[in-house]
N, C-alpha and C positions, 0 to 999 in steps of 0.2 A: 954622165958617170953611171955604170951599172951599178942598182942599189946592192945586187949582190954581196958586192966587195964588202960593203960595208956594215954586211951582218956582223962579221967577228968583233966591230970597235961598238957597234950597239949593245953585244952582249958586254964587255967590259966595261963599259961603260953603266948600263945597267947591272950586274953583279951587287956592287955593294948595298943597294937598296935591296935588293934581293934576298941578302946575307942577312942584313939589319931585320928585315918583316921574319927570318925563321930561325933566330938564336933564340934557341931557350935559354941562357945566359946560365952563371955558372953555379956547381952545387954548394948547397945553402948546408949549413948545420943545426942541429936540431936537436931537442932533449929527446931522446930515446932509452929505453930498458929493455933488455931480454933476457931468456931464460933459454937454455939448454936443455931437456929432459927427456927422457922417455915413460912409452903407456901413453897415457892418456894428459890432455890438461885439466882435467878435471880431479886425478889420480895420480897425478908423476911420479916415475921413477926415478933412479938415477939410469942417463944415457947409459944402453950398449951400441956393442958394434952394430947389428942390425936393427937398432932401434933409435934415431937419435931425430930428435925432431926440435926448432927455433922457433921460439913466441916473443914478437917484437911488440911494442906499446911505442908509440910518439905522439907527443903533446905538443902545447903551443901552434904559432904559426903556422909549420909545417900540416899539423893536423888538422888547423880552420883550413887551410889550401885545397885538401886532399877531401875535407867533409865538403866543400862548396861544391868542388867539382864533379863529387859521385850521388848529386842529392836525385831523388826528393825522398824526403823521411819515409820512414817505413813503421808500421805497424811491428810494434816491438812486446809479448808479452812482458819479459823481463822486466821493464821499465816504465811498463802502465801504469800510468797514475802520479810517477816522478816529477812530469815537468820534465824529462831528461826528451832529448830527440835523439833518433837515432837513426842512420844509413847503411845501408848494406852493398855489397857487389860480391862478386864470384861464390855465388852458394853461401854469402854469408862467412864467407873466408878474410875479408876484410869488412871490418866495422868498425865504423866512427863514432862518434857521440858528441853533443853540445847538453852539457850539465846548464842548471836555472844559475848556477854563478858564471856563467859564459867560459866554462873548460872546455874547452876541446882536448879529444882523444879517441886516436885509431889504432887497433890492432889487426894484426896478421900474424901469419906463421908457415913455415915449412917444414914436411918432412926431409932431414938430410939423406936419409937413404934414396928414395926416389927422386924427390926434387919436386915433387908436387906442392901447391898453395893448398896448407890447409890453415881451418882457423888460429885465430890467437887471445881467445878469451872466449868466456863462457857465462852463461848467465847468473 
């Protein structure tokens, strides 16, 4: 028998182990808060048209998920001295934290006019 033939029944055959090792399986829900505003988040105004930017916060779970998997802590003036940890990624446009009472919390934010990642909290 040429083993050829019998590529097509090895791939189907093989498939669902396949399937199974790269489901990220399905979206979970999560405490989240966000803000709407424009300026600055340090300063917010109320959104205009050319001005309108989203600061998200998620806690829980979802946040211990997200701080595990962008670690290792980083040198944080902010929170020197807290006990608090803290992780960073994309220029600091997403940050997490683990508090001394085991809260976890990430922030982000985007500008809606461009559509760029910027931060979502502030020291």
């Amino acid at each position: 028998m040429n083993i050829h033939r019998l590529y097509p029944f090895i791939f189907l055959l093989a498939s669902p182990v396949i399937a199974a090792d790269t489901d990220p399986g399905p979206y979970l829900q999560t405490a989240a808060s966000y803000r709407i505003y424009g300026g600055a988040l340090e300063d917010p105004t109320a959104p205009r048209q050319n001005d309108k930017k989203v600061a998200f916060s998620i806690e829980g779970a979802a946040a211990k998920q997200i701080f595990d998997a962008i670690g290792p802590d980083q040198h944080d003036p902010c929170t020197e001295g807290s006990g608090m940890r803290v992780r960073h990624k994309d220029h600091d446009h997403l940050t997490c934290t683990l508090s001394k009472q085991n809260d976890y919390a990430c922030s982000f934010g985007f500008d809606l006019v461009s559509g760029k990642s910027i931060g979502g909290s502030i020291c």
